[in-house]
One Martini backbone bead per residue (centre of mass of N, CA, C, O) as a GRO file, in nm:
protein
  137
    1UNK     BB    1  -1.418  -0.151   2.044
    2UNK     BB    2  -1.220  -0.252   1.814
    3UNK     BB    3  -0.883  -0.317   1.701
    4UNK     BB    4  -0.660  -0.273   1.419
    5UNK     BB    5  -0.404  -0.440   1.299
    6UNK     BB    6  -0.105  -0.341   1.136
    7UNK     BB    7   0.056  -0.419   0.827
    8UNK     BB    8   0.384  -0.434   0.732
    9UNK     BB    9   0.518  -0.445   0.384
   10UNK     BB   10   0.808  -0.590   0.262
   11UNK     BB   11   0.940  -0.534  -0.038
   12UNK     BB   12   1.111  -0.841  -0.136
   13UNK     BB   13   1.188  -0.860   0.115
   14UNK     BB   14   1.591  -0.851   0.135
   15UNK     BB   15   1.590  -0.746  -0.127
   16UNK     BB   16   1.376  -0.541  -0.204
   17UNK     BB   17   1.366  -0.306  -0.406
   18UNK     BB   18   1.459  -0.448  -0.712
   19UNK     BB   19   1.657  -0.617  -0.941
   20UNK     BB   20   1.547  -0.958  -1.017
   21UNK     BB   21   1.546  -1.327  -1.087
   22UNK     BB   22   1.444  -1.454  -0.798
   23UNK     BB   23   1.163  -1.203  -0.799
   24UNK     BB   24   0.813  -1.220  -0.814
   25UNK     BB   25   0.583  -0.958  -0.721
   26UNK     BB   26   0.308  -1.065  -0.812
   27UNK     BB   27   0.353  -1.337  -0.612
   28UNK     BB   28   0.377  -1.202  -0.344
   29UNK     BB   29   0.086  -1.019  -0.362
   30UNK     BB   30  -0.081  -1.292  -0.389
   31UNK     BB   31  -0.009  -1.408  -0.090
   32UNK     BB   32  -0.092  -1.122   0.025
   33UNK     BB   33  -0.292  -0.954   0.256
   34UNK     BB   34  -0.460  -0.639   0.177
   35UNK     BB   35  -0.513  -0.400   0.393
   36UNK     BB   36  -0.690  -0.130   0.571
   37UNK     BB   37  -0.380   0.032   0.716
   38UNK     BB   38  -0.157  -0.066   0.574
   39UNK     BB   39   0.193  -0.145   0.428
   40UNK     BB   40   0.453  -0.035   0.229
   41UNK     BB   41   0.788  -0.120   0.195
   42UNK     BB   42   1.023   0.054   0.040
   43UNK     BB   43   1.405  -0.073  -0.029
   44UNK     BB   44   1.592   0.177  -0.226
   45UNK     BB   45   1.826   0.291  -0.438
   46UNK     BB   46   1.790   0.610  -0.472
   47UNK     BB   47   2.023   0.684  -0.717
   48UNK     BB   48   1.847   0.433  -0.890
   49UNK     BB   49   1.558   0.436  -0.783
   50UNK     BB   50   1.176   0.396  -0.784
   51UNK     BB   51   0.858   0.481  -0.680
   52UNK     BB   52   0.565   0.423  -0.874
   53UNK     BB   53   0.219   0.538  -0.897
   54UNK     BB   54  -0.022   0.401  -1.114
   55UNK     BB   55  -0.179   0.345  -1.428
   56UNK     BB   56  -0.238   0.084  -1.572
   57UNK     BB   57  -0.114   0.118  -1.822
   58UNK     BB   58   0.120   0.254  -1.672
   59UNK     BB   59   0.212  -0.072  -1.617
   60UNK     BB   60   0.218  -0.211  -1.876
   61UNK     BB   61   0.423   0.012  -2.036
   62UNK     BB   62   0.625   0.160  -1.800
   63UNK     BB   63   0.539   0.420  -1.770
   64UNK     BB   64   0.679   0.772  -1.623
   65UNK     BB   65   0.550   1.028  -1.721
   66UNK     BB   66   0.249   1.014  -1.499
   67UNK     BB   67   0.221   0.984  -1.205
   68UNK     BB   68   0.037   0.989  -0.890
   69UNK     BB   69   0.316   0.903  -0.774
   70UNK     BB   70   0.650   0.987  -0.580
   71UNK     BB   71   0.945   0.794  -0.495
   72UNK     BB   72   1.308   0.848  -0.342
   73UNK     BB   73   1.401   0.845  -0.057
   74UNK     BB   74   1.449   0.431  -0.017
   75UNK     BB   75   1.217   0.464   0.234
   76UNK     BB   76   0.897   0.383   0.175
   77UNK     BB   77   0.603   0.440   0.340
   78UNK     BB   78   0.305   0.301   0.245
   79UNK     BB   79  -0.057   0.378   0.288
   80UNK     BB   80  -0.354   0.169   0.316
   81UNK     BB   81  -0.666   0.331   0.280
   82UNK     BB   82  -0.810   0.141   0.049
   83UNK     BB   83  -0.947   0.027  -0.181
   84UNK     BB   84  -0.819  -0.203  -0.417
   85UNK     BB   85  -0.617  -0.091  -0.693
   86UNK     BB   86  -0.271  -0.122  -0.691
   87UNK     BB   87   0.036   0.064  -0.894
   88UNK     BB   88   0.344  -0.042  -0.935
   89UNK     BB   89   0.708   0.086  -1.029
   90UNK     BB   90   0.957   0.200  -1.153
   91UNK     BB   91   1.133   0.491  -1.244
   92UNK     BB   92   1.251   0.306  -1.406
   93UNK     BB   93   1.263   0.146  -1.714
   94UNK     BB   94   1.453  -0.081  -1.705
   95UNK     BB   95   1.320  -0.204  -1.418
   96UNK     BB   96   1.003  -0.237  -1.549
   97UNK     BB   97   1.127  -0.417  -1.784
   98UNK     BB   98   1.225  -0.668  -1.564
   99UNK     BB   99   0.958  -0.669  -1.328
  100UNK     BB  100   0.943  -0.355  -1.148
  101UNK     BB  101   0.640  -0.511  -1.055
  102UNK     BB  102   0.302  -0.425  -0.891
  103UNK     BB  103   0.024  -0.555  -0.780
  104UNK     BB  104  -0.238  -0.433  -0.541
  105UNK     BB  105  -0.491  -0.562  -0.344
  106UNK     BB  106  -0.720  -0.400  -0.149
  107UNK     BB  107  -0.911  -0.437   0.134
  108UNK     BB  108  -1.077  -0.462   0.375
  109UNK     BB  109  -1.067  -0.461   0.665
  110UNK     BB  110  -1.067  -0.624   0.990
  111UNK     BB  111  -1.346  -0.694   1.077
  112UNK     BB  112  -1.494  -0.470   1.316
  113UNK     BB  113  -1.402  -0.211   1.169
  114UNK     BB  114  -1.322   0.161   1.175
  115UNK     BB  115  -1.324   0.469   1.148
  116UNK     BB  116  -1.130   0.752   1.172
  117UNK     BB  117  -1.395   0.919   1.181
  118UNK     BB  118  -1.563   0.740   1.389
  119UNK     BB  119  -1.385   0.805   1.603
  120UNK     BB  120  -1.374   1.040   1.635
  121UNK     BB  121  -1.694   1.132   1.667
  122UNK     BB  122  -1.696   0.966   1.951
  123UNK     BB  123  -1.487   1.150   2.110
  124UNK     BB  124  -1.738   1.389   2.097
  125UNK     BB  125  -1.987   1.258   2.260
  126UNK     BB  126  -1.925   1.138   2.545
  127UNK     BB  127  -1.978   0.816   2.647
  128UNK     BB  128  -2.291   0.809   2.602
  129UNK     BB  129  -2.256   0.849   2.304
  130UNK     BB  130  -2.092   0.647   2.250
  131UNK     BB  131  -2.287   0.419   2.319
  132UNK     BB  132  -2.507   0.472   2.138
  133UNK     BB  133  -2.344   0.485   1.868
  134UNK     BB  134  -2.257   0.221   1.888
  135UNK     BB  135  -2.530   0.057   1.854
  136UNK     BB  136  -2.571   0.223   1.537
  137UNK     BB  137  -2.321   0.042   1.383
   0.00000   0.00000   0.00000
């Protein structure tokens, strides 16, 4: 079985989640391959900013109304789990309409990688299981 290293992307580069006039989040994401295994980390004060994963509507209108979920505490790390888009907003509404917020499309993971699931499972059949079972995935 390969392994496959995750890679960790600090959202922002050096100067991490905040309102920047010299940095768009969307432009950064779509230079980035996210696969599942990797993670976002946001890097912002506590105090002012927080990072809220919502569903496209309210990403699009900068809604903080309902998020999917909310992190205030300033280094945040999300790990991407499946596939698809994710959407980030501000929990700030007048900094999510300065454009901190950013789209993510997460990818496949990389090469011939297992899922967390089908690891377990083989750990569990012993050595000749192992064997057998990896030639049928």
């Amino acid at each position: 079985m390969k392994s496959v290293d995750a890679t960790e992307f600090r959202v922002g580069g050096s100067d991490g989640w905040t309102v920047t006039t010299s940095f768009n989040y969307n432009q950064w994401a779509e230079k980035n391959r996210f696969q599942v295994g990797d993670s976002l980390l946001f890097d912002y004060d506590s105090g002012k900013d927080s990072v809220y994963q919502v569903n496209k509507e309210d990403y699009d209108k900068c809604h903080t109304e309902k998020p999917i979920e909310t992190y205030k505490d300033g280094h945040t790390s999300i790990k991407l789990d499946e596939t698809g888009t994710l959407y980030f907003i501000s929990g700030n509404c007048g900094n999510c309409r300065k454009n901190e917020k950013m789209v993510v499309q997460v990818m496949a993971c990389r090469g011939s990688c297992n899922s967390a699931a089908s690891l377990g499972y083989l750990s569990c059949l012993g050595v000749v299981g192992a064997f057998v079972a990896s030639l049928l995935l």
